[in-house]
Kinemage of the C-alpha trace (Angstrom):
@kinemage 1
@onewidth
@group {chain A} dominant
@subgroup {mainchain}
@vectorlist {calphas} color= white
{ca unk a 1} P -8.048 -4.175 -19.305
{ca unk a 2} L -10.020 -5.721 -16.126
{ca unk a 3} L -12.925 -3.163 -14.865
{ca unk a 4} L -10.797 -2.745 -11.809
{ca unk a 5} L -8.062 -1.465 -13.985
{ca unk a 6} L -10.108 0.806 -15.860
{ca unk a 7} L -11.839 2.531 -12.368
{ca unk a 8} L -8.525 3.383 -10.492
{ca unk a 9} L -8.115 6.770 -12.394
{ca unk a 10} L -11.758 7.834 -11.795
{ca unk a 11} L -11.294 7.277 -8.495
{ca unk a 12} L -7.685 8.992 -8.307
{ca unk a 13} L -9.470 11.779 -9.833
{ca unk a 14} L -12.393 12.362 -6.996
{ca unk a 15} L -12.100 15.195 -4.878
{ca unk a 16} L -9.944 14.223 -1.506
{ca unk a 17} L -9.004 15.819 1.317
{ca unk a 18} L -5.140 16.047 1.190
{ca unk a 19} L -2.896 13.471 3.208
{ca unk a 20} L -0.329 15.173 5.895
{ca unk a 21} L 2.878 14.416 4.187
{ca unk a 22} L 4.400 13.697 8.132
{ca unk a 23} L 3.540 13.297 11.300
{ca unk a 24} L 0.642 15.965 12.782
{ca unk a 25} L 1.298 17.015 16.056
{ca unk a 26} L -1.298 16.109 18.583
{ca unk a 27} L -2.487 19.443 19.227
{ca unk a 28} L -3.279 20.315 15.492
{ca unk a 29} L -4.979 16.939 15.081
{ca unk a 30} L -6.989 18.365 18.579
{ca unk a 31} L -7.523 21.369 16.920
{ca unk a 32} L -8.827 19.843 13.662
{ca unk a 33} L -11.132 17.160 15.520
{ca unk a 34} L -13.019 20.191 17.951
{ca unk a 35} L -13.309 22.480 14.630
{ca unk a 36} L -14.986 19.683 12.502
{ca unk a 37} L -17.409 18.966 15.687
{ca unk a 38} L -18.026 22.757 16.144
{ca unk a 39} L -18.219 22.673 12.119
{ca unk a 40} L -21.322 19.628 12.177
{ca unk a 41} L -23.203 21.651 15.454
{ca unk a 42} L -23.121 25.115 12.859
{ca unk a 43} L -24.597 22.983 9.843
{ca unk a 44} L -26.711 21.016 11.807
{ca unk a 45} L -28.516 23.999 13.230
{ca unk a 46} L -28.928 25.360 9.266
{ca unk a 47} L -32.568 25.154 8.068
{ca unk a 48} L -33.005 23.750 4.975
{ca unk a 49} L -34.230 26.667 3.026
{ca unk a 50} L -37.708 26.569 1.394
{ca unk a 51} L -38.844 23.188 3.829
{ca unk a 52} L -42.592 23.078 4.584
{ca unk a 53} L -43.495 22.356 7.929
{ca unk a 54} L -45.446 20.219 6.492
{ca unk a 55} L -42.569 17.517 5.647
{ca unk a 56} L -41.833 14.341 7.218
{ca unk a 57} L -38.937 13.101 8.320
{ca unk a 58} L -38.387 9.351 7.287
{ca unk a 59} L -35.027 8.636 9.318
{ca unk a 60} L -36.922 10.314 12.395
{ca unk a 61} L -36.039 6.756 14.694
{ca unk a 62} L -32.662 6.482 12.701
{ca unk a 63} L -31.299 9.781 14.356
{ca unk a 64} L -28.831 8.649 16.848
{ca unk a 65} L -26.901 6.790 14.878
{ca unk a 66} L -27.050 8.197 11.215
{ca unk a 67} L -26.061 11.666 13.464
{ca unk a 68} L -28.681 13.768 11.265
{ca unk a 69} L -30.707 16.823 12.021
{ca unk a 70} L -33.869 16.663 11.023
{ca unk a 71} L -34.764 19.663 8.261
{ca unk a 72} L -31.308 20.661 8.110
{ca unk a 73} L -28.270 20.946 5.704
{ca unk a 74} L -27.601 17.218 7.759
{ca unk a 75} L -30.646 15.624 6.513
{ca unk a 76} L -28.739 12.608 5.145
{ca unk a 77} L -26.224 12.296 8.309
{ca unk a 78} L -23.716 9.712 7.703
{ca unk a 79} L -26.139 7.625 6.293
{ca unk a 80} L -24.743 7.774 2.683
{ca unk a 81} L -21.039 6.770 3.893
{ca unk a 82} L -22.795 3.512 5.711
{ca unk a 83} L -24.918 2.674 3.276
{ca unk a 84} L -21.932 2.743 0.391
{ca unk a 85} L -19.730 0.578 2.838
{ca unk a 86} L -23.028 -1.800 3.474
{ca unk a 87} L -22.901 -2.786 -0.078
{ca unk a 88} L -19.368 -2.734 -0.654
{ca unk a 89} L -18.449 -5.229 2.534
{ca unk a 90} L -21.822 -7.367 1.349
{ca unk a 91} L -19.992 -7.268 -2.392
{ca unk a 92} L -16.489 -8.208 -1.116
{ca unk a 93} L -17.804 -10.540 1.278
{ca unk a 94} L -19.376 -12.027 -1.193
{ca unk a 95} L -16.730 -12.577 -3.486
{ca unk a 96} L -18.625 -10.632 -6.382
{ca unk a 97} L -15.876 -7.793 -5.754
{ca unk a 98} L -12.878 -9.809 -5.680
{ca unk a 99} L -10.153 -7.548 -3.258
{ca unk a 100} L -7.584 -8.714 -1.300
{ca unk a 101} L -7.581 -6.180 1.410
{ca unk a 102} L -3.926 -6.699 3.265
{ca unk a 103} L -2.776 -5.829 -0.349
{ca unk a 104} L -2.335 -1.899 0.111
{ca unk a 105} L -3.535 -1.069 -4.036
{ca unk a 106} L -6.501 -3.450 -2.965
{ca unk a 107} L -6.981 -1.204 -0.042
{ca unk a 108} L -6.915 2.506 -2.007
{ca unk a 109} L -9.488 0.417 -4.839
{ca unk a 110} L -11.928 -0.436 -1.947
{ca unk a 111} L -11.914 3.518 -0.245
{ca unk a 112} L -11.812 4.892 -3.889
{ca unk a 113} L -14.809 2.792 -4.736
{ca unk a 114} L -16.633 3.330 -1.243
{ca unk a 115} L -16.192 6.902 -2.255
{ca unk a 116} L -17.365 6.940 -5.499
{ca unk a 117} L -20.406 5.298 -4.373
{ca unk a 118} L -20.755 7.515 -1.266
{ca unk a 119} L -21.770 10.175 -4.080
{ca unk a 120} L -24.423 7.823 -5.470
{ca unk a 121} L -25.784 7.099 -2.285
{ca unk a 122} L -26.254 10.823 -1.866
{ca unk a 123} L -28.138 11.444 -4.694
{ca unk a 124} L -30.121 8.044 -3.938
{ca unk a 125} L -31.276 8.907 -0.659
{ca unk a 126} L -32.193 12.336 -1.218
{ca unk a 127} L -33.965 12.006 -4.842
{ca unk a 128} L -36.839 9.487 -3.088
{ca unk a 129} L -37.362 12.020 -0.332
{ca unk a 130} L -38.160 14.807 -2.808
{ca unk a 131} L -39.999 12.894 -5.477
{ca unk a 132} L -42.008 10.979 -2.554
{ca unk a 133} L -43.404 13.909 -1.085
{ca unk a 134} L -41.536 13.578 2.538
{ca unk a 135} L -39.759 16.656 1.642
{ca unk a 136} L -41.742 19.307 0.638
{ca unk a 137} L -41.377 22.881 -0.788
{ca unk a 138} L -42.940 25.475 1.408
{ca unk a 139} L -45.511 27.434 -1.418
{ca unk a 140} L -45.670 30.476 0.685
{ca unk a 141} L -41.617 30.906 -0.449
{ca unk a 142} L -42.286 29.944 -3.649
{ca unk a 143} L -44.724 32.715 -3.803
{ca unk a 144} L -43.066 35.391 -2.589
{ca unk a 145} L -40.427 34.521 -4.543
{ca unk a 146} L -42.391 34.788 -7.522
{ca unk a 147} L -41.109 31.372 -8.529
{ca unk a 148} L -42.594 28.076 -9.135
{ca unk a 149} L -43.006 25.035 -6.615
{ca unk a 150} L -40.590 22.786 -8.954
{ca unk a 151} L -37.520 25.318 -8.389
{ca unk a 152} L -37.865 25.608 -4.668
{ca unk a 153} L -38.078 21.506 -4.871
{ca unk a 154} L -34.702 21.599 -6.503
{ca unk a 155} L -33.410 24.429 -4.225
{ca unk a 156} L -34.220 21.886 -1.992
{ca unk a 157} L -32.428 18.779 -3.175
{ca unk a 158} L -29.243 21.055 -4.051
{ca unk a 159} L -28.885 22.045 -0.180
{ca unk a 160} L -29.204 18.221 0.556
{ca unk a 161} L -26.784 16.870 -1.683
{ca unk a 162} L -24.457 19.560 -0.089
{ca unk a 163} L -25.149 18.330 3.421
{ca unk a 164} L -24.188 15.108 2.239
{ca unk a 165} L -20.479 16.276 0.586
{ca unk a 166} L -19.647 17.989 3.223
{ca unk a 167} L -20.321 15.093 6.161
{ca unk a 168} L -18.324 13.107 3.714
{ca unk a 169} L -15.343 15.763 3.414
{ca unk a 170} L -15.705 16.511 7.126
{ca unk a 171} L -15.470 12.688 8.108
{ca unk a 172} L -12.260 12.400 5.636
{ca unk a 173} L -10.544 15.598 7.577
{ca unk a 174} L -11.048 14.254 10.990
{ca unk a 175} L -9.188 10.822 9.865
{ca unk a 176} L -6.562 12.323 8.111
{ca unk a 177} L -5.815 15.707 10.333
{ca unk a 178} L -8.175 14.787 13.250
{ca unk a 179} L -8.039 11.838 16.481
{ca unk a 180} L -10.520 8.875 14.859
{ca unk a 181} L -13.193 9.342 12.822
{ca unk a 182} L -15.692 12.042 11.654
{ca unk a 183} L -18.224 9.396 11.399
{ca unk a 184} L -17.838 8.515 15.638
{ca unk a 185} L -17.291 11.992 16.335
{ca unk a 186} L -21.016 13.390 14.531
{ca unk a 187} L -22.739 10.250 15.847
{ca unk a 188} L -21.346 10.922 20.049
{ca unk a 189} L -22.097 14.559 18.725
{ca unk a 190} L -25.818 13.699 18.381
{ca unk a 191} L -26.377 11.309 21.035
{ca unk a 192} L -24.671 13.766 23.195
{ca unk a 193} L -27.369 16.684 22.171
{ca unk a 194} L -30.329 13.968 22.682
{ca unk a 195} L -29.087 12.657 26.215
{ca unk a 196} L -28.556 16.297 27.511
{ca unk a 197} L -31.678 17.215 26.308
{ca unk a 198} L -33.561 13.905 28.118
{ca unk a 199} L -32.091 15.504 31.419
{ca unk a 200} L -32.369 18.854 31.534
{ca unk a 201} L -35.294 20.269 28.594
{ca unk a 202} L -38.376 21.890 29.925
{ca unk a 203} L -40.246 21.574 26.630
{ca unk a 204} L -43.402 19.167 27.061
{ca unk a 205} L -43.172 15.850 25.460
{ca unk a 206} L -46.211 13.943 23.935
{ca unk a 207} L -47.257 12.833 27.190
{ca unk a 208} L -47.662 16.442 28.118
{ca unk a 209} L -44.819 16.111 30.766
{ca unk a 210} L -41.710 17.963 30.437
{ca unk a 211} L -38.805 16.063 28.373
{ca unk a 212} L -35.920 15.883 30.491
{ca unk a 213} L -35.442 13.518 33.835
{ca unk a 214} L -34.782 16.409 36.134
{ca unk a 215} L -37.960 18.902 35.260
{ca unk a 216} L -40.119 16.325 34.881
{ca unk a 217} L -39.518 14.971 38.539
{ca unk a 218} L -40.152 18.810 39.328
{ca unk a 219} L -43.548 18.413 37.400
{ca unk a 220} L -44.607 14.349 39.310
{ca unk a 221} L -43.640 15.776 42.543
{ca unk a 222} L -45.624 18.918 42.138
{ca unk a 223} L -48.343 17.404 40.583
{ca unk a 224} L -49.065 13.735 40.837
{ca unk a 225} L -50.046 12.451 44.969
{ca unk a 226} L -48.260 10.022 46.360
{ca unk a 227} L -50.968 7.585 46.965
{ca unk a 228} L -50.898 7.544 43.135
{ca unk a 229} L -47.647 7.140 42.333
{ca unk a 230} L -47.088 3.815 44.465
{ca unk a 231} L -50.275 1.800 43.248
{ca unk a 232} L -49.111 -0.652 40.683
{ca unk a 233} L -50.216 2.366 37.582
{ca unk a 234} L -48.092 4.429 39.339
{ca unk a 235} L -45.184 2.266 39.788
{ca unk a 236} L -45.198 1.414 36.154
{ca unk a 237} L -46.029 5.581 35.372
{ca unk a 238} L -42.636 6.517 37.345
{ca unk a 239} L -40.936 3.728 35.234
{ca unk a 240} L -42.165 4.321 31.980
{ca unk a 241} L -43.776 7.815 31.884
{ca unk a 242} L -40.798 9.247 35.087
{ca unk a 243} L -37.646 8.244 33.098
{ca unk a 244} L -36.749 5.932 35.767
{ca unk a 245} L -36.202 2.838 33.469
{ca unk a 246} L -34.325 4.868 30.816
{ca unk a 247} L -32.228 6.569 33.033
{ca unk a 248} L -31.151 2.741 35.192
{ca unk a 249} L -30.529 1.977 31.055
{ca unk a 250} L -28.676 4.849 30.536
{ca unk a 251} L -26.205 4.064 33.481
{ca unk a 252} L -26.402 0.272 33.478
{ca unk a 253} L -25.371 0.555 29.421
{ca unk a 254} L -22.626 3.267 30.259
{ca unk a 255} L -21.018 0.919 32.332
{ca unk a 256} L -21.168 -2.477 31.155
{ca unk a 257} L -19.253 -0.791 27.726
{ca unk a 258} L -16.969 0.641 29.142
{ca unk a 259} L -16.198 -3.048 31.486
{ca unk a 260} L -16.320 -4.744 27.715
{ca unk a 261} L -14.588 -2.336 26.368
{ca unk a 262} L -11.180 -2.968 28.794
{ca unk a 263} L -11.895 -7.075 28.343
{ca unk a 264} L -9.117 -8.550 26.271
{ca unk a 265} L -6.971 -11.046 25.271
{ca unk a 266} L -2.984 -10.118 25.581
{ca unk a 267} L -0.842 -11.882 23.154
{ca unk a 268} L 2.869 -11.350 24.368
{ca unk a 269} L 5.113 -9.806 21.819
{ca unk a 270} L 9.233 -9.097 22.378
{ca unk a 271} L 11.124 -7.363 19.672
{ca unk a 272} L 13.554 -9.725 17.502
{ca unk a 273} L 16.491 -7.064 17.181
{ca unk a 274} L 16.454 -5.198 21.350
{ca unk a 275} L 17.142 -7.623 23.850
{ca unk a 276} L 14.481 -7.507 26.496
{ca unk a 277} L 12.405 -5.473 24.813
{ca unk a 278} L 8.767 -6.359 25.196
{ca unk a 279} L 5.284 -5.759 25.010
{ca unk a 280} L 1.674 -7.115 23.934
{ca unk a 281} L -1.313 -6.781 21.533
{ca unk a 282} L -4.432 -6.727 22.652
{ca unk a 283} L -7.221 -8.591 21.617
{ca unk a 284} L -10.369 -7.112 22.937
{ca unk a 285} L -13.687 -8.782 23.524
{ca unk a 286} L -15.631 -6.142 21.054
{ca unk a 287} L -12.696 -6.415 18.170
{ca unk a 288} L -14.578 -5.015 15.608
{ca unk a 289} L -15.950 -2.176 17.840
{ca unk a 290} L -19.374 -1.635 18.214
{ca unk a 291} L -19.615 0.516 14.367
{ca unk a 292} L -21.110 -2.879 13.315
{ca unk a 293} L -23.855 -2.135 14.790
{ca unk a 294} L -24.853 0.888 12.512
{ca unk a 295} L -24.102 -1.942 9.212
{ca unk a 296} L -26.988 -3.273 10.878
{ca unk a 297} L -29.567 -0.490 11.962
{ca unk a 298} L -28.515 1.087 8.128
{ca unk a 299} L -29.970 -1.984 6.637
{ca unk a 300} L -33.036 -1.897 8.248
{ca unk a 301} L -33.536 2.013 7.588
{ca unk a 302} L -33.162 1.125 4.095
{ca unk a 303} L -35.451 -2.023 3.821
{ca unk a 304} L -38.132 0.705 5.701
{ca unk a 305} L -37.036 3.418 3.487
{ca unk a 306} L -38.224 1.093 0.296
{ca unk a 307} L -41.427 0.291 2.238
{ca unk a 308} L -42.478 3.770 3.339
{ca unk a 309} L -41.946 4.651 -0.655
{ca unk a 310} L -43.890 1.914 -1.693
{ca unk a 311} L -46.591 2.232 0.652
{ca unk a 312} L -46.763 6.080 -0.573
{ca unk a 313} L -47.628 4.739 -3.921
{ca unk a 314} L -50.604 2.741 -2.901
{ca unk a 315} L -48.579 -0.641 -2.939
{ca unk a 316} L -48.685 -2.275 0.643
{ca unk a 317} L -48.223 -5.598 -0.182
{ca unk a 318} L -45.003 -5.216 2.185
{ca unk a 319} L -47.064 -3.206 4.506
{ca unk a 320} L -48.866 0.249 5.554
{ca unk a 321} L -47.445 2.956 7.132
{ca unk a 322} L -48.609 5.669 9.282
{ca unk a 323} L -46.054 9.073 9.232
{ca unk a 324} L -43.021 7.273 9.079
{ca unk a 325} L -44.072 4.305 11.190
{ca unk a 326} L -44.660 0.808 10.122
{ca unk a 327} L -48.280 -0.231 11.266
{ca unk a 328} L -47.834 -3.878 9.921
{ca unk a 329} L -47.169 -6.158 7.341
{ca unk a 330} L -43.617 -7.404 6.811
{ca unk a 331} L -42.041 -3.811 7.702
{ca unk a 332} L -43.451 -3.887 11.084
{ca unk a 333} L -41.793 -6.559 12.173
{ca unk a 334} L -38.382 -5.314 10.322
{ca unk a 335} L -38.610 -2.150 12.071
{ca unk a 336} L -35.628 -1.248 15.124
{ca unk a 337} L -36.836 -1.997 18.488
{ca unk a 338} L -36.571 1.425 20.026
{ca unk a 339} L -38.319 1.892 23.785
{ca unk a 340} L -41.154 -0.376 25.961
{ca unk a 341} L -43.260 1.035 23.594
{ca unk a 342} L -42.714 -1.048 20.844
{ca unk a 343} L -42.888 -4.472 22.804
{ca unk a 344} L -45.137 -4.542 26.141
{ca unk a 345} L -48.504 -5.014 25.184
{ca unk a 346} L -50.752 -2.380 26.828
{ca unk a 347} L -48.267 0.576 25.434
{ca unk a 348} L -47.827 -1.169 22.122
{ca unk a 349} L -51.737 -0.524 22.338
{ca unk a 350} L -51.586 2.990 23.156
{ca unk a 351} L -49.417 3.815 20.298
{ca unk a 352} L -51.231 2.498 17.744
{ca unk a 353} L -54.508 4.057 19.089
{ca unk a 354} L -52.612 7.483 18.862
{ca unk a 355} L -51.635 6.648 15.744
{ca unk a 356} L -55.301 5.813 14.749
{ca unk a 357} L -54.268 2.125 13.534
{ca unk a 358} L -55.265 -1.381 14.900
{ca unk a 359} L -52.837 -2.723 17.414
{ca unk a 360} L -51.043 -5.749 16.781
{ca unk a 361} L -51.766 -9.010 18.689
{ca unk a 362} L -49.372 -10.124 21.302
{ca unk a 363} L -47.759 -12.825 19.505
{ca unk a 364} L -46.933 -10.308 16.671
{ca unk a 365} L -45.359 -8.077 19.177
{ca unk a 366} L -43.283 -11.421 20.309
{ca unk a 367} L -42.387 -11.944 16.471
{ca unk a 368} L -41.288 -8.450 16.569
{ca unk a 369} L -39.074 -8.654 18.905
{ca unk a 370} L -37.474 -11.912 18.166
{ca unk a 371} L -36.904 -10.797 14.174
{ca unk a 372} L -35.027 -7.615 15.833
{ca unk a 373} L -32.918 -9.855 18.353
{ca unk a 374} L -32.150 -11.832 15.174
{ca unk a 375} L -31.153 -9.465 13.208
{ca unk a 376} L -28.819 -7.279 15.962
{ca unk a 377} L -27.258 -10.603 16.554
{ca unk a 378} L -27.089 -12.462 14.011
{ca unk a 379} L -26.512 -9.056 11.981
{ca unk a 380} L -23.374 -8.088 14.522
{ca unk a 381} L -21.901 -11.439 13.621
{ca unk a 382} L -21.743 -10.744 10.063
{ca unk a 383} L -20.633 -7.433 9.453
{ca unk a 384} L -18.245 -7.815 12.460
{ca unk a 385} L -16.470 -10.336 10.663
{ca unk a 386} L -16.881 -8.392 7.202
{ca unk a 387} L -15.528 -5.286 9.467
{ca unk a 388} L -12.028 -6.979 10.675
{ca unk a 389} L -11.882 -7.634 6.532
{ca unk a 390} L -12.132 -4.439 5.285
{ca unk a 391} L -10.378 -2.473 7.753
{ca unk a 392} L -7.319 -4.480 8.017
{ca unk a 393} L -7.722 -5.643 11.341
{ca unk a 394} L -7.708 -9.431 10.295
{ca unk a 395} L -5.353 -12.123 11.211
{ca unk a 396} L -2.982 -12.044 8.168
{ca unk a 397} L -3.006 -7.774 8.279
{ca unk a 398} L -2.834 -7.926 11.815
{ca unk a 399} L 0.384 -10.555 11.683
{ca unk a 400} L 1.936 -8.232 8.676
{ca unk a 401} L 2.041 -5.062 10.844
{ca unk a 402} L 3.271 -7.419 13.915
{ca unk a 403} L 6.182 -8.577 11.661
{ca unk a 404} L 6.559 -4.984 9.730
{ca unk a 405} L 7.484 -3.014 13.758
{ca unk a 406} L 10.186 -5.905 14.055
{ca unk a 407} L 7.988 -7.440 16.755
{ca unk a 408} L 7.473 -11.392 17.284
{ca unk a 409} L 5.522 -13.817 19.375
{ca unk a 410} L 8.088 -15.487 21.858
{ca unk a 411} L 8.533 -18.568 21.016
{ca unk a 412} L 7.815 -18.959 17.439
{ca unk a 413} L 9.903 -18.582 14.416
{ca unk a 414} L 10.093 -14.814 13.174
{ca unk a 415} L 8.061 -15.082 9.639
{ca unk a 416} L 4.630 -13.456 8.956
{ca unk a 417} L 2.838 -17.066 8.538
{ca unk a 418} L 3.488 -18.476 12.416
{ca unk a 419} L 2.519 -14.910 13.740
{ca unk a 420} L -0.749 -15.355 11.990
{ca unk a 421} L -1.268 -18.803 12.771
{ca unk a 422} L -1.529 -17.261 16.780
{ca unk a 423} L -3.712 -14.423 15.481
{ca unk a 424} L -6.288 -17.196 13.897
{ca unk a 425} L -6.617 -18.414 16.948
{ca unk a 426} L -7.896 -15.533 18.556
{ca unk a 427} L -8.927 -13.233 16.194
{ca unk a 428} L -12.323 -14.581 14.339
{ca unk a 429} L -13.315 -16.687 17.431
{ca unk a 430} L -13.097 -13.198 19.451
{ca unk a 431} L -14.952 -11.172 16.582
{ca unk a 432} L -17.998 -13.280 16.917
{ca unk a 433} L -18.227 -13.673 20.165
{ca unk a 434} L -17.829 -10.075 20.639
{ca unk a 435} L -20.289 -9.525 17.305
{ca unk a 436} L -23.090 -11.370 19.303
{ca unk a 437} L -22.614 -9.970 22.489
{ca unk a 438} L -22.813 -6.309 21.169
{ca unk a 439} L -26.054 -7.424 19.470
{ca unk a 440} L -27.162 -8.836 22.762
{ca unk a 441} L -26.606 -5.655 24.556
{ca unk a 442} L -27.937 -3.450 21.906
{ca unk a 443} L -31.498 -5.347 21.964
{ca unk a 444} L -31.871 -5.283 25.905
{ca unk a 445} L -31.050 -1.399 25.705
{ca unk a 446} L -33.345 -0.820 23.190
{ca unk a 447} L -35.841 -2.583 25.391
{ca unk a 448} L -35.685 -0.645 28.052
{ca unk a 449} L -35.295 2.733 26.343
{ca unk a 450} L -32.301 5.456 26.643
{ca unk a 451} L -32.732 8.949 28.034
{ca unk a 452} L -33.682 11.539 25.334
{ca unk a 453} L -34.710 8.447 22.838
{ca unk a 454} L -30.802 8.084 21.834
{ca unk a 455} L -31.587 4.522 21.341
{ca unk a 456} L -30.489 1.514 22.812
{ca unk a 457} L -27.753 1.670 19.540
{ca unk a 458} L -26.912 4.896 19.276
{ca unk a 459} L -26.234 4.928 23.607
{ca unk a 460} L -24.009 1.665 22.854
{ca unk a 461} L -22.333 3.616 20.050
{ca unk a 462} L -21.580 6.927 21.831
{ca unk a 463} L -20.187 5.369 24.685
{ca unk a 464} L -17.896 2.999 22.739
{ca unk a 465} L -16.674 5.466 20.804
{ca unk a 466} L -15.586 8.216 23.456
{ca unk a 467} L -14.295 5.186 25.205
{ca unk a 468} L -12.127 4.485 21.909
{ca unk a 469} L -11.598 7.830 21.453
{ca unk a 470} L -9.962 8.437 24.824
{ca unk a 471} L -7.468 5.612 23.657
{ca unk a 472} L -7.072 6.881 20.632
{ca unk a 473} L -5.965 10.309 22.533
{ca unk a 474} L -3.797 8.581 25.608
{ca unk a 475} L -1.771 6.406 22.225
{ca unk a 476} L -1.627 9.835 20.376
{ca unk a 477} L 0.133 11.549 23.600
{ca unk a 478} L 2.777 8.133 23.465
{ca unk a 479} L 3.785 8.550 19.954
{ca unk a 480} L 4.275 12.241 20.907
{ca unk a 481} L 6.536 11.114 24.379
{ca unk a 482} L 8.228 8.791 22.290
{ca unk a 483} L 8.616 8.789 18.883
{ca unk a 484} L 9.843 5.190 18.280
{ca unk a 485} L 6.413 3.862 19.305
{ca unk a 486} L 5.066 5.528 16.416
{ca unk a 487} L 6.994 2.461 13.448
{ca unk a 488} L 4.574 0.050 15.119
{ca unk a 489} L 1.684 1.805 13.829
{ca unk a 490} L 3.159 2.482 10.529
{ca unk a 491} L 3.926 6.106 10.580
């Protein structure tokens, strides 16, 4: 019996949401998707119990996208699910794991596996957290409790591994009962929170100025003279310091997705059995959609993850940190790009001074920045292309599903192999293209900075997915119109 063979029934026998055994009406899969998100807001505002202040949080530039709360039940986030599909795409990529994934048993393996190690991802990212000393037991509690330090510490890792299940269940409800996915949904959940609060909170940032856009205008114009403000420190205080930059981002980001987003390329289709019936697929410039992107930041959190342990331990031969901050060595220039204050010189400087650290020289800032640019790009490429694999959105799945709604390309023979033989010629050419060009537009975002520190990726993300997600909704409110539509997407 091949090991494949042998895993199937452990993974038939892991928990699972249940499957709708027909169609769910759009306004129960409306009502399932708003519960879930109102669901993540309640969980993500529950304190871990028995947390010392004292604790550090080592995803704390990670936030946007792994859609975590820092010192809550959602410590983890979603990072566990991307980590677990990470390796898995890097294994079948690879060939190691050998799946092929328009086979539909090939297809259950892969999300049964992905699950399975979603559980030992769990444990793995919340066992170095605890045994590092980032999370730490508050002894007060442990005092009044009468208990010892070690039993609030696994209190502690209990309530994590919890968090972690229930993201995983909650994700698994939205896709099954829900409109997309639970991972999209927590991430625009969290960038949502961070943006609002970059426009509208009153509570003083480390600059001593208020945190959102608005109130700290309020504060400048209140405060700060004119003749200031338009000397060349003042210029670059309104850009930097005002918001000014991050909010231009904010927009200019917001709107260049959403152009991407409706660039495609239409291949006509006509159906083989109804005379004049026709219609097209769409082959958009970001194929793969921009979840890539979080293949790629997840990689990187985990690379800093096994430097920040190591560099706990007394071992900095891949660098020192200071908090959770790389402060060189090989994981400062793997760390994300996040605002101007990780690449122009003079606030590069300040940083590190706050931090108490030597500042890096300019052509390690450079370095910086062009290992980051690499890796977005160069990173989007790869796991694009991995992405189309894995999900079934490649040219021979694609062609299958073409052929299966009794659609066919005008022109060409009706069979499965010429449909394909178009989609090649679209399909990978448009996934890199549209890989690199995401990774482009992540970097410069990240350059500039995002209101509320969402993140140049976690901006790109948020926006791409409610763009998606208001597709998903209008082709949700067709199938309901017209029933018929709904054998082209397999249901």
């Amino acid at each position: 019996m091949s090991l494949k063979e042998s895993l199937k029934p452990i993974f038939n026998k892991l928990p699972a949401v249940a499957s709708p055994e027909g169609h769910v009406h759009f306004k129960n899969k409306l009502m399932w998707t708003l519960g879930i998100l109102v669901l993540y807001f309640v969980l993500a505002n529950v304190p871990l119990f028995g947390l010392s202040p004292d604790s550090i949080d080592l995803f704390e530039s990670y936030r946007a996208f792994f859609a975590g709360a820092s010192g809550s039940l959602m410590l983890l986030g979603i990072g566990p699910i991307v980590t677990a599909s990470i390796v898995l795409q890097l294994l079948v990529g690879a060939d190691v794991i050998k799946l092929d994934m328009s086979n539909p048993e090939d297809q259950a393996f892969f999300q049964g596996a992905q699950k399975a190690l979603v559980f030992v991802m769990i444990v793995l990212e919340a066992l170095p957290q605890i045994i590092g000393g980032f999370v730490m037991p508050d002894e007060t509690i442990a005092a009044a409790l009468g208990v010892g330090v070690g039993a609030i510490t696994l209190i502690l890792f209990l309530q994590i591994c919890i968090g972690g299940v229930l993201i995983l269940f909650m994700d698994e409800v939205v896709s099954k009962w829900g409109i997309g996915s639970g991972v999209g949904l927590f991430i625009v959940a969290g960038v949502s929170q961070q943006i609002v609060t970059g426009l509208f909170s009153w509570v003083s940032d480390s600059t001593g100025l208020p945190a959102g856009f608005f109130p700290k205008w309020i504060y400048i114009i209140q405060n700060v003279g004119a003749d200031y403000l338009f000397t060349g420190d003042g210029i670059m205080f309104m850009l930097i310091r005002g918001g000014i930059l991050a909010l231009l981002s904010t927009i200019v980001i917001f709107l260049l997705v959403v152009y991407v987003e409706s660039t495609r390329i239409e291949i006509p289709l006509a159906h083989s059995a109804v005379r004049g019936a026709r219609g097209k697929f769409p082959v958009k410039l970001i194929y793969a959609s921009v979840l890539p992107m979080i293949l790629v930041r997840a990689l990187q959190a985990n690379l800093q993850l096994i430097g920040l342990l190591l560099s706990s331990r007394g071992i900095t031969i891949l660098g020192e940190f200071q908090g959770s901050t790389p402060i060189n060595g090989l994981m400062y220039y793997l760390a994300p790009i996040n605002s101007p204050y990780d690449w122009i010189p003079s606030l590069v400087r300040e940083s590190f001074t706050s931090l108490g650290a030597v500042a890096p020289a300019t052509w390690q800032i450079a370095l910086h920045v062009l290992v980051d640019a690499v890796f977005l790009i160069g990173g989007g490429i790869i796991f694009a292309l991995f992405w189309i694999e894995t999900t079934g959105m490649g040219a021979k799945p694609t062609a299958k599903k073409i052929f299966n709604s009794g659609m066919q390309i005008p022109g060409f023979r009706r069979n499965i192999g010429s449909i394909e033989k178009v989609m090649i010629r679209y399909i990978p050419k448009v996934t890199v293209i549209g890989g690199a060009f995401i990774g482009l537009l992540t970097l410069v975002a990240s350059l500039m900075g995002t209101l509320g520190g969402a993140g140049g990726t976690g901006l790109l993300l948020a926006v791409s997915i409610v763009y998606r997600l208001y597709e998903d909704i209008a082709s949700e409110q067709m199938m309901e119109m017209h029933p018929m539509v709904r054998s082209f997407f397999g249901q």
